[in-house]
C-alpha distance (Angstrom), angle and dihedral (degrees) to the residues before:
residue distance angle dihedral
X1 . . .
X2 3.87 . .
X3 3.51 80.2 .
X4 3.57 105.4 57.9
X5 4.45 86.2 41.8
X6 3.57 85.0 58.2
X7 3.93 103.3 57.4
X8 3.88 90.6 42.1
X9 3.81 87.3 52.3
X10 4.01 88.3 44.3
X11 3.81 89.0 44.8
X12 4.16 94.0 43.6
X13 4.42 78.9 46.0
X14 3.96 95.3 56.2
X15 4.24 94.5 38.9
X16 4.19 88.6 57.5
X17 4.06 90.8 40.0
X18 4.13 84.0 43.9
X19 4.03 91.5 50.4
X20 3.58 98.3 33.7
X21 4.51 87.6 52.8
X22 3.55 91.9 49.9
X23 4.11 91.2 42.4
X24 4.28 87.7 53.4
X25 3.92 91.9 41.0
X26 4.04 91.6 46.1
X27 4.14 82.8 44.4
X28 4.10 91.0 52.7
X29 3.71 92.4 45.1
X30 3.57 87.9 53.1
X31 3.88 92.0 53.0
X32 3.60 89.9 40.4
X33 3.58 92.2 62.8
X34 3.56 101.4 36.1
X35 3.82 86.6 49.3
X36 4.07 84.9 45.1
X37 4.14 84.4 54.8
X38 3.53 96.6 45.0
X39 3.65 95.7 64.9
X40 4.39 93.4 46.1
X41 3.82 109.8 107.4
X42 3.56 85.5 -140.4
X43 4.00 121.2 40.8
X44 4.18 86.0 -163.6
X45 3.82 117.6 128.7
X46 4.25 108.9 -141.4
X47 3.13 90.3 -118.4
X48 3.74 102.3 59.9
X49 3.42 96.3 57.3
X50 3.42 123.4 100.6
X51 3.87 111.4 -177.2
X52 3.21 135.2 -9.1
X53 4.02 139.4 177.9
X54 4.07 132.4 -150.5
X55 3.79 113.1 -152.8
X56 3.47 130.0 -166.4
X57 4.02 138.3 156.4
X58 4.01 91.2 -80.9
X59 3.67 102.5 41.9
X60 3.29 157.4 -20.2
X61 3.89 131.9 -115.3
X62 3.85 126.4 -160.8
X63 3.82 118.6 -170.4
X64 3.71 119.2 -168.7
X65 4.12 118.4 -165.3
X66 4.00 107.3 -145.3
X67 3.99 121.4 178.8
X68 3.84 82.7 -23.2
X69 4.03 95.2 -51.1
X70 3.35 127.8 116.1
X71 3.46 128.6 -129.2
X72 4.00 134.4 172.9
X73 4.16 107.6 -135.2
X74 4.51 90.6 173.9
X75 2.94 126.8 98.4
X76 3.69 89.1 -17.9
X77 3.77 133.8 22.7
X78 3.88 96.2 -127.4
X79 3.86 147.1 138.0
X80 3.87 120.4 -88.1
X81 3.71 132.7 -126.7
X82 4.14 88.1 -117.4
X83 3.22 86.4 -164.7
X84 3.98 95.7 54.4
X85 4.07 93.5 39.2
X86 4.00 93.1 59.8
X87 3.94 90.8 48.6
X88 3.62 85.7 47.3
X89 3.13 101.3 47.4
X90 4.25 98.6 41.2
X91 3.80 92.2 43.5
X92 3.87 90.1 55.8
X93 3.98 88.1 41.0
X94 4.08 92.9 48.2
X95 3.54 98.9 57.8
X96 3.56 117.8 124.1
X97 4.00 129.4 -142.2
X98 3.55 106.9 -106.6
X99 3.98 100.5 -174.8
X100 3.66 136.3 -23.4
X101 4.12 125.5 -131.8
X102 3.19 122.4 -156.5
X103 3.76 108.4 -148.9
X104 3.97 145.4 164.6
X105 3.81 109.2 -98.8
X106 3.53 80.4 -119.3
X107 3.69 99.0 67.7
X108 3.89 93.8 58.8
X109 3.76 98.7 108.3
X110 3.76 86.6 55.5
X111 3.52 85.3 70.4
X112 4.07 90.6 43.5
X113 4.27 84.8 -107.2
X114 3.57 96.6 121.6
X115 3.70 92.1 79.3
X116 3.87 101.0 1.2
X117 3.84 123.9 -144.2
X118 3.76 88.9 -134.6
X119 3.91 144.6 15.1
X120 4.03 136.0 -162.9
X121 3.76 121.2 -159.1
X122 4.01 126.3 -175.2
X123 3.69 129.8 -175.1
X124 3.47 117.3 -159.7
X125 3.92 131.4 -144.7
X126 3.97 90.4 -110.2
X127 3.70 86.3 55.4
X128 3.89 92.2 -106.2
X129 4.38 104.0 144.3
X130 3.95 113.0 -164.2
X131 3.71 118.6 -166.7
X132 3.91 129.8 -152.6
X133 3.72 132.6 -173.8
X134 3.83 120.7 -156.2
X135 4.06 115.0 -148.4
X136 3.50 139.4 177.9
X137 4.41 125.3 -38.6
X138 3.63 118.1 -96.5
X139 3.89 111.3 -98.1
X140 4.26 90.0 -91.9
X141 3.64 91.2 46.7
X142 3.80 104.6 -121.7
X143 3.77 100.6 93.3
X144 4.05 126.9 67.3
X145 3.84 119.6 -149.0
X146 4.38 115.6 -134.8
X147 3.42 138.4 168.6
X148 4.06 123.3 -163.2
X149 3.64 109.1 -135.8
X150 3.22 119.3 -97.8
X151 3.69 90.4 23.6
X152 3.93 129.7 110.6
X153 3.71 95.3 -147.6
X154 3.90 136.3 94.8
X155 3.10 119.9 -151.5
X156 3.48 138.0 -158.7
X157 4.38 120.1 -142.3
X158 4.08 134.5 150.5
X159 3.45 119.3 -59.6
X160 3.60 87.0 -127.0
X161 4.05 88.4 86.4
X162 3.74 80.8 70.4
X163 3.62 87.5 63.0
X164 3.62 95.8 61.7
X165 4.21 101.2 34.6
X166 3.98 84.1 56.0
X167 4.05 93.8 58.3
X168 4.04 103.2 130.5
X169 4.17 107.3 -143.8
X170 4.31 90.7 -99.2
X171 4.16 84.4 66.5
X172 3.91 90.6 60.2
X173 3.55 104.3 30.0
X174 4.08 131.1 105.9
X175 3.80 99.2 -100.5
X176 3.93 92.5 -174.1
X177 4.46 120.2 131.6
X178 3.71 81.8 -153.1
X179 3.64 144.2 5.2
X180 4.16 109.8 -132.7
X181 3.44 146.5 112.3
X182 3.86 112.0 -117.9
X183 3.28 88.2 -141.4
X184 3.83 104.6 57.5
X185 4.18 92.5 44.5
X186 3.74 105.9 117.7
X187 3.78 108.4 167.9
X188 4.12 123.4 33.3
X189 3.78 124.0 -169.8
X190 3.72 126.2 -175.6
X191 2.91 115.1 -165.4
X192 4.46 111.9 -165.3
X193 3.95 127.9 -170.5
X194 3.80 104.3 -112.4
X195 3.50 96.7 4.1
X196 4.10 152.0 83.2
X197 3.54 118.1 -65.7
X198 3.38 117.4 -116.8
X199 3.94 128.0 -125.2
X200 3.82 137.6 177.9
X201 3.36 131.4 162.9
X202 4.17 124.9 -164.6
X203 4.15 106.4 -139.3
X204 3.97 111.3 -173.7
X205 4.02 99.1 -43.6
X206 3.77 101.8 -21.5
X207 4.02 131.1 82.9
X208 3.65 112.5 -137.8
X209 3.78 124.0 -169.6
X210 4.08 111.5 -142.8
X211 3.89 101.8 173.8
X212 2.79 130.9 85.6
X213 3.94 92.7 3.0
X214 3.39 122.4 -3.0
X215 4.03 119.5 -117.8
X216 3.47 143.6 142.9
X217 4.51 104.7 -92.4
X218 3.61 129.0 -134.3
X219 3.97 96.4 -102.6
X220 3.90 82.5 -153.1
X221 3.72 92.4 58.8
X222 3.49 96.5 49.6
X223 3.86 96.7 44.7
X224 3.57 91.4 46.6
X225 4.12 89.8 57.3
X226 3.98 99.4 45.3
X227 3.90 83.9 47.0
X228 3.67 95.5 53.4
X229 4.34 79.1 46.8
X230 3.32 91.1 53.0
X231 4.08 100.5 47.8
X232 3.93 98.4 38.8
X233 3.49 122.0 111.6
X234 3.80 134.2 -158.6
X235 4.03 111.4 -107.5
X236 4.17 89.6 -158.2
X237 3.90 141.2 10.6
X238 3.89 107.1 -140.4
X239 3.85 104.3 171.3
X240 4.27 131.9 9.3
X241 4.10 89.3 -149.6
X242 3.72 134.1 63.0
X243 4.18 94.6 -149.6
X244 4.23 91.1 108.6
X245 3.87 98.1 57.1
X246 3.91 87.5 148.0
X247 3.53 97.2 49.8
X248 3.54 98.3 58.9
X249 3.74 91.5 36.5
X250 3.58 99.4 -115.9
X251 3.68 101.2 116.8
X252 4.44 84.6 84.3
X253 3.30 92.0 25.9
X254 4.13 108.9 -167.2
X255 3.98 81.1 -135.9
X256 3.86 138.7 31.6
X257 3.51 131.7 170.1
X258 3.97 128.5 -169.2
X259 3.79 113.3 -160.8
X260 4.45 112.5 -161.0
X261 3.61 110.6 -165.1
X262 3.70 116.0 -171.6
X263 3.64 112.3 -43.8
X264 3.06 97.6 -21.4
X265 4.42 123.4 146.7
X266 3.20 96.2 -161.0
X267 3.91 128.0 50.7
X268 3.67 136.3 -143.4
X269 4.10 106.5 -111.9
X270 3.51 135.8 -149.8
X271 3.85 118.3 -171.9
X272 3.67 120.2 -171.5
X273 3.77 123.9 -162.3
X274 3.75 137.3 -172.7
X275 3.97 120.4 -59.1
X276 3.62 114.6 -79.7
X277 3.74 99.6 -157.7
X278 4.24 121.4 8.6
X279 3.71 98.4 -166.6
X280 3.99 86.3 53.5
X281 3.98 93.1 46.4
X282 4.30 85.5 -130.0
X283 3.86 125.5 140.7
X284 3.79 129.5 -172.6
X285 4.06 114.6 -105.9
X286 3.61 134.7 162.8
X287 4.28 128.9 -168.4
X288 3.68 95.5 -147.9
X289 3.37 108.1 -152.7
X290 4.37 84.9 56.3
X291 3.94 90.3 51.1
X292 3.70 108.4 -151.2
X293 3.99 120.5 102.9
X294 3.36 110.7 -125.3
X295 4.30 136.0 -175.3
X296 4.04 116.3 -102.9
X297 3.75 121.3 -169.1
X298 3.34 115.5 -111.6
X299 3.54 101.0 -124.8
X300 3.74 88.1 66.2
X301 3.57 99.3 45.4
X302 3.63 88.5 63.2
X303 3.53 101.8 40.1
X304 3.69 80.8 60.1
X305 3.89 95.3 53.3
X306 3.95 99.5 90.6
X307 3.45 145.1 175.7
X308 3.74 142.9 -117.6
X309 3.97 86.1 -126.8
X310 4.12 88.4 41.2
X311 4.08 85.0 61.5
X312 4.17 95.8 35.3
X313 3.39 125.0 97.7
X314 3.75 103.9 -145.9
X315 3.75 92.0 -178.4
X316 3.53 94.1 84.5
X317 3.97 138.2 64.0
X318 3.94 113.4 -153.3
X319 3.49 127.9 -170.2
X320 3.56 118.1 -123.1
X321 4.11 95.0 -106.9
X322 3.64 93.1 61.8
X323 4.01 83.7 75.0
């Protein structure tokens, strides 16, 4: 009997030491993190924010959040890099408060805040804006000196914020030719100065080719060229308009391609034009339905300039009612 009282009392003994751990590790976490969010210079989840804008001596980039997208509306109204935007935007968010000054307001250009060299503004979803301006580097040259407005503090975070402030528009925007899934492209024409146009056609699982002769495709061909589409970047952006075609040679383009996804009328288009610079290896391009005229390498252009015999597969003898 004294037996069986014991192990309840040792089992009774570890539940209360099992609750009461968990209750004191729970408790530290808690402290950690509130500790952790003390020391933020900004006490902003991502998610709440709904624009925001870096600002520098050279330019000046507004982001606008939309249904959860991002889009760039200054200078330019243009895609984002989504990729780019969120590590943007939760570098500059993550920074942690190093030290804070108390100093005169008449001290501030000391610290290079009288006309800063940078500035950081956030608007949040409950209509809350918070404005920072980015001075001068500490006298070593791993610290950054800012100042909320409104505020009478300095204060003193990781240069690395500087990283992220000084981001130009090219390190945020969508650098995509073309905007498709390789897998939902039905129809390709290309489209070559002085020569055949180019037409294949993807029935059930295999890519056909109907113009200018008609022949079963290598599939592997033609995946292998919409992924290489669908990966490329632009190298430079030369012009937001489309209104000087001739100038950039694009109005008889050497190369166009017309991309049909799904049921889609109207295709996405890639023009190509003549090279810009030979010693850099750049051509002029332009995906129409995106406007600006951007800079292709070379290379790419023409590793996009195929064939009819690229595309055919010449393995294979079809009868004429298989078309």
């Amino acid at each position: 009997m004294r037996g069986k009282t014991a192990l309840i009392l040792l089992l009774i003994f570890l539940i209360l030491f099992t609750s009461i751990y968990f209750i004191e590790v729970k408790r530290s976490e808690a402290q950690s993190k509130r500790a952790e969010l003390a020391m933020r210079l900004f006490n902003v989840p991502i998610d709440n924010v709904r624009s925001y804008s870096i600002k520098t001596s050279k330019s000046e980039i507004v982001l606008y959040k939309e249904s959860d997208k991002w889009l760039i509306t200054s200078p330019v109204q243009t895609l984002v890099d989504s990729n780019a935007v969120v590590e943007n935007l939760a570098s500059i968010l993550g920074i942690k408060i190093e030290r804070i000054i108390q100093s005169p307001e008449s001290d501030l250009n000391v610290y290079g805040l009288t006309e800063p060299r940078g500035a950081f503004q956030l608007n949040t979803i409950d209509n809350k804006t918070i404005q920072l301006m980015v001075g001068n580097e500490n006298p070593i040259g791993d610290f950054l000196y800012v100042k909320f407005n409104g505020s009478a503090d300095i204060t003193l975070v990781s240069q690395s914020l500087w990283n992220q402030v000084n981001k130009g528009l090219f390190d945020l925007r969508d650098r995509k030719i073309v905007h498709i899934n390789p897998l939902e492209v039905q129809r390709i024409k290309i489209s070559r100065s002085n020569s055949e146009t180019i037409v294949l056609e993807k029935r059930e699982d295999a890519w056909w080719l109907v113009q200018p002769v008609q022949s079963l495709a290598k599939s592997e061909v033609v995946l292998t060229f919409l992924n290489r589409l669908a990966s490329a970047r632009i190298r430079e952006f030369i012009d937001e308009s489309l209104r000087d075609l001739p100038r950039y040679s694009l109005d008889s383009a050497r190369l166009r391609i017309d991309l049909f996804s799904g049921s889609e009328d109207q295709p996405t288009t890639l023009v190509i034009g003549n090279p810009k610079d030979k010693d850099r290896g750049l051509v002029y391009a332009s995906n129409q339905s995106l406007r600006p005229i951007f800079l292709l390498d070379t290379w790419l252009a023409d590793n996009l300039e195929k064939s009819a015999d690229d595309f055919r597969d010449s393995t294979v003898v079809l009868s004429e009612h298989q078309f």
